[in-house]
C-alpha positions in Angstrom: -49.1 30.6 0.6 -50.0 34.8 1.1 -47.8 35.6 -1.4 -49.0 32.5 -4.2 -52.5 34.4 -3.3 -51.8 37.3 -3.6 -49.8 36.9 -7.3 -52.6 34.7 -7.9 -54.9 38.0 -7.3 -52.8 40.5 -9.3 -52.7 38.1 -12.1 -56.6 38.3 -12.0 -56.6 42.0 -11.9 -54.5 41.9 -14.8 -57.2 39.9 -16.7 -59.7 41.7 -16.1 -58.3 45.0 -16.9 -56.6 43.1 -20.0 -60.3 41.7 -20.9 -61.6 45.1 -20.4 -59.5 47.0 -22.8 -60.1 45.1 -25.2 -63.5 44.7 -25.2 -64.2 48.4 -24.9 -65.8 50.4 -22.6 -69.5 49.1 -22.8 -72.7 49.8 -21.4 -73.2 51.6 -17.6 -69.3 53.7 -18.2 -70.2 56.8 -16.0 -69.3 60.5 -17.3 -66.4 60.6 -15.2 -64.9 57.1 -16.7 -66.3 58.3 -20.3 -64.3 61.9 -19.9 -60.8 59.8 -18.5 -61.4 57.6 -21.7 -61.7 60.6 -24.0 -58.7 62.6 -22.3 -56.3 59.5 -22.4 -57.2 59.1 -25.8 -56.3 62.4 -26.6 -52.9 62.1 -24.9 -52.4 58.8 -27.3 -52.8 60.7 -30.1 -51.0 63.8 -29.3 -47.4 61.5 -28.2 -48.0 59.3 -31.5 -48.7 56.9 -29.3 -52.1 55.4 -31.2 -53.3 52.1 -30.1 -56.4 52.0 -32.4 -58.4 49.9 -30.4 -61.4 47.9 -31.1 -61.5 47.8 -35.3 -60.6 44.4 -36.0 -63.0 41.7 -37.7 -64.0 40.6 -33.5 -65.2 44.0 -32.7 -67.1 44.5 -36.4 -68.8 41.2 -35.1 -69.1 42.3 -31.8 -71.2 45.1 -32.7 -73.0 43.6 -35.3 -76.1 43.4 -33.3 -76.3 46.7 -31.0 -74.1 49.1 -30.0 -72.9 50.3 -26.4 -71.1 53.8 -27.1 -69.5 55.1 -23.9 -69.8 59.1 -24.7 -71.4 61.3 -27.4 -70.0 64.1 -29.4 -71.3 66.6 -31.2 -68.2 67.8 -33.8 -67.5 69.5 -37.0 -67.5 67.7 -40.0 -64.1 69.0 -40.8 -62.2 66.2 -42.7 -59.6 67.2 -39.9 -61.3 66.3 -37.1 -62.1 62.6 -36.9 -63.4 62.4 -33.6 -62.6 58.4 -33.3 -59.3 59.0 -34.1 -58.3 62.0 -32.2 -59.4 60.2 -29.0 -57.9 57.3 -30.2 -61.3 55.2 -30.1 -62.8 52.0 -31.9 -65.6 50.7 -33.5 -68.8 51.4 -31.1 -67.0 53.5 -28.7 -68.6 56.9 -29.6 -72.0 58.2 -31.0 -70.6 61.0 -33.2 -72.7 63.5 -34.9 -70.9 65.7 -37.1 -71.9 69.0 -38.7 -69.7 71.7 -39.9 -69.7 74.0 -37.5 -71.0 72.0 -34.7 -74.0 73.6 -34.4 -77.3 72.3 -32.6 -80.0 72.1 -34.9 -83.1 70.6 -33.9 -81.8 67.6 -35.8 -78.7 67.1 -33.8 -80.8 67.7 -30.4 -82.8 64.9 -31.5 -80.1 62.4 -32.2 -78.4 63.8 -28.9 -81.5 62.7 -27.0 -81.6 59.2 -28.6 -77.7 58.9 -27.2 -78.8 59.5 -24.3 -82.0 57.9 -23.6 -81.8 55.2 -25.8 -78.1 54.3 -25.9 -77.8 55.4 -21.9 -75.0 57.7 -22.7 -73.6 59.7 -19.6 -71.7 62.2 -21.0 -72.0 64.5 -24.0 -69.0 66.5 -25.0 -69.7 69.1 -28.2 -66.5 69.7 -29.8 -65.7 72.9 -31.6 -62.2 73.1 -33.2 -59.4 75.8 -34.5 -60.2 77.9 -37.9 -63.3 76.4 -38.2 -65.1 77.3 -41.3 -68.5 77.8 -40.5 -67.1 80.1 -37.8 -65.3 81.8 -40.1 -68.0 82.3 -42.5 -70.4 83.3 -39.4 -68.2 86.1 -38.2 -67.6 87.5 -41.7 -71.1 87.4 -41.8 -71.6 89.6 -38.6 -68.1 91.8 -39.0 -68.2 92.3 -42.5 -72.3 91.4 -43.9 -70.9 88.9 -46.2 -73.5 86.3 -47.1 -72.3 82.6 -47.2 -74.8 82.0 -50.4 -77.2 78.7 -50.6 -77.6 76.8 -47.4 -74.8 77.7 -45.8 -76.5 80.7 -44.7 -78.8 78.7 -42.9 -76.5 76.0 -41.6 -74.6 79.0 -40.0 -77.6 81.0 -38.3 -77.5 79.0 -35.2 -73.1 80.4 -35.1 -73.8 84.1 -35.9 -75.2 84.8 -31.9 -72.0 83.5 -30.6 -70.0 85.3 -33.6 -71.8 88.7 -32.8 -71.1 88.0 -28.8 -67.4 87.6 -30.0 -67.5 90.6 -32.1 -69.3 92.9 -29.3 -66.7 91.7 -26.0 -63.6 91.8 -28.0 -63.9 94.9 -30.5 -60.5 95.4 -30.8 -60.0 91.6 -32.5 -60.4 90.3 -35.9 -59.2 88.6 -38.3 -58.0 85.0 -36.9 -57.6 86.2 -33.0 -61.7 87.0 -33.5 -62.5 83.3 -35.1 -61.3 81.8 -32.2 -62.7 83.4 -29.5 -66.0 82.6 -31.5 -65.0 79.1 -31.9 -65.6 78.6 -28.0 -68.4 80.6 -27.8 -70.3 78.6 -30.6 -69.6 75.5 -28.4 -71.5 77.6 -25.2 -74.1 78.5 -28.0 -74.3 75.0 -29.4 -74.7 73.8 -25.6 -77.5 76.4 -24.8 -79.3 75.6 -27.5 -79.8 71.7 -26.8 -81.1 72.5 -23.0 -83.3 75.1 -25.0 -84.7 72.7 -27.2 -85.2 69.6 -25.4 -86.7 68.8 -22.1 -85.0 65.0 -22.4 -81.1 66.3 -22.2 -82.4 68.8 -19.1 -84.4 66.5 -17.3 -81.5 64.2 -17.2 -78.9 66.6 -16.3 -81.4 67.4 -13.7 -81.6 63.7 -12.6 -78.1 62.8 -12.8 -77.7 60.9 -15.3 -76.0 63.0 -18.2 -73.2 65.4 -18.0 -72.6 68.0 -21.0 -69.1 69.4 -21.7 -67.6 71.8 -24.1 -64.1 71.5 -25.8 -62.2 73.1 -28.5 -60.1 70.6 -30.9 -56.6 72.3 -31.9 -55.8 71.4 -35.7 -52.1 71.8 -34.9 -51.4 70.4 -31.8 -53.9 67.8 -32.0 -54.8 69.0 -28.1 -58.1 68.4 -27.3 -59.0 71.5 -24.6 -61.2 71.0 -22.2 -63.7 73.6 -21.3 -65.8 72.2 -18.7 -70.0 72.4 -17.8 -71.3 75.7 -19.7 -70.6 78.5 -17.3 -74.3 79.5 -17.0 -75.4 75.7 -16.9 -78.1 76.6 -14.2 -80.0 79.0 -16.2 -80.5 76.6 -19.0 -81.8 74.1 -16.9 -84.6 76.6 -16.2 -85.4 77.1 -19.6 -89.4 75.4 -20.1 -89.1 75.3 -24.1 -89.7 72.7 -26.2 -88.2 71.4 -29.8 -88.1 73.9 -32.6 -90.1 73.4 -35.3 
């Protein structure tokens, strides 16, 4: 009798989690869950091991009225760098906003707020990646005064303090070894300026209920590398400004 119980429980468990998968993540996933989601994702992708969950004609319906996204991430808009598909993610699973160069213009702190105060997203991740081109085009920019031309200049002002911090702690780089170190440093400046500009994301760091986290996409590898809560997280949680305008 125990052990018809006790299969009788395991089969249950095996439902559930069944039932689970395949219904997504939903509403209420924590940032620790959210961040296991993303890195097992990752490792799917990396083996060739894809699943492609959740982007059939149920979930399209499933969706169809609201969406439950378990994580945001703020990522290049490098044709490269599908952020559903390099975390191996479905239909409603992520709020993405993608910009080249990942930077955090007052527009993307705004639609990071409404992730996480609307949606109840717990965990932010902003994604930089290898050779990225507005990286590239910032530190020519700062190494060499070359001017991007049209918009571009502007879309890259918010890259060029992390380009000239790259430039002024490793002197003796350039070329391709400088672009990289940049590349993480844009994602600390992409992260500082969110806290700077909005009082939502810091309050609910502050509170609990939203965890930020940088990471750096590898083009080649398909590795997503994980780079943790900015390393000065504490000062920006003191800052008292407001939007940008």
């Amino acid at each position: 009798m125990n052990k018809r119980l006790t299969m009788f429980g395991v089969l249950v468990l095996l439902s559930c989690a069944a039932l689970a998968h395949a219904s997504g993540a939903g509403p209420g996933v924590g940032a620790d869950e959210a961040l296991s989601l993303l890195k097992e994702g990752n490792a799917r992708f990396v083996s060739g091991q894809m699943i492609h969950p959740r982007q059939d004609a149920a979930r399209r319906e499933q969706t169809a009225a609201g969406q439950n996204p378990f994580a945001t991430v703020i990522g290049c808009s490098d044709s490269r760098d599908v952020v559903e598909q390099l975390f191996d993610q479905g239909v409603g699973d992520l709020f993405t906003i993608r910009v080249a160069g990942n930077p955090a213009h007052a527009d993307v702190a705004g639609t990071a707020e409404y992730g996480a105060e609307h949606l109840g997203v717990h965990l932010l991740v902003v994604l930089g990646h290898a050779k990225c081109g507005a990286v590239v085009a910032a530190v020519a920019s700062v190494a060499e005064g070359k001017k991007a031309g049209g918009n571009i200049d502007f879309l890259i002002a918010p890259i060029l303090p992390a380009a000239a911090k790259a430039k002024h702690d490793f002197p003796e780089l350039s070329g391709d070894a400088l672009v990289e170190k940049a590349v993480t440093y844009n994602v600390w400046q992409s992260i500082d300026d969110l806290f700077r500009q909005s009082p939502i994301l810091r309050g609910l760091v502050k509170e609990g209920k939203l965890t930020v986290v940088g990471a750096v996409y590898d083009n080649a590898t398909g590795q997503v590398n994980w780079l943790g809560a900015h390393p000065e997280q504490a000062r920006l949680l003191a800052y008292a400004s407001g939007p940008d305008h």
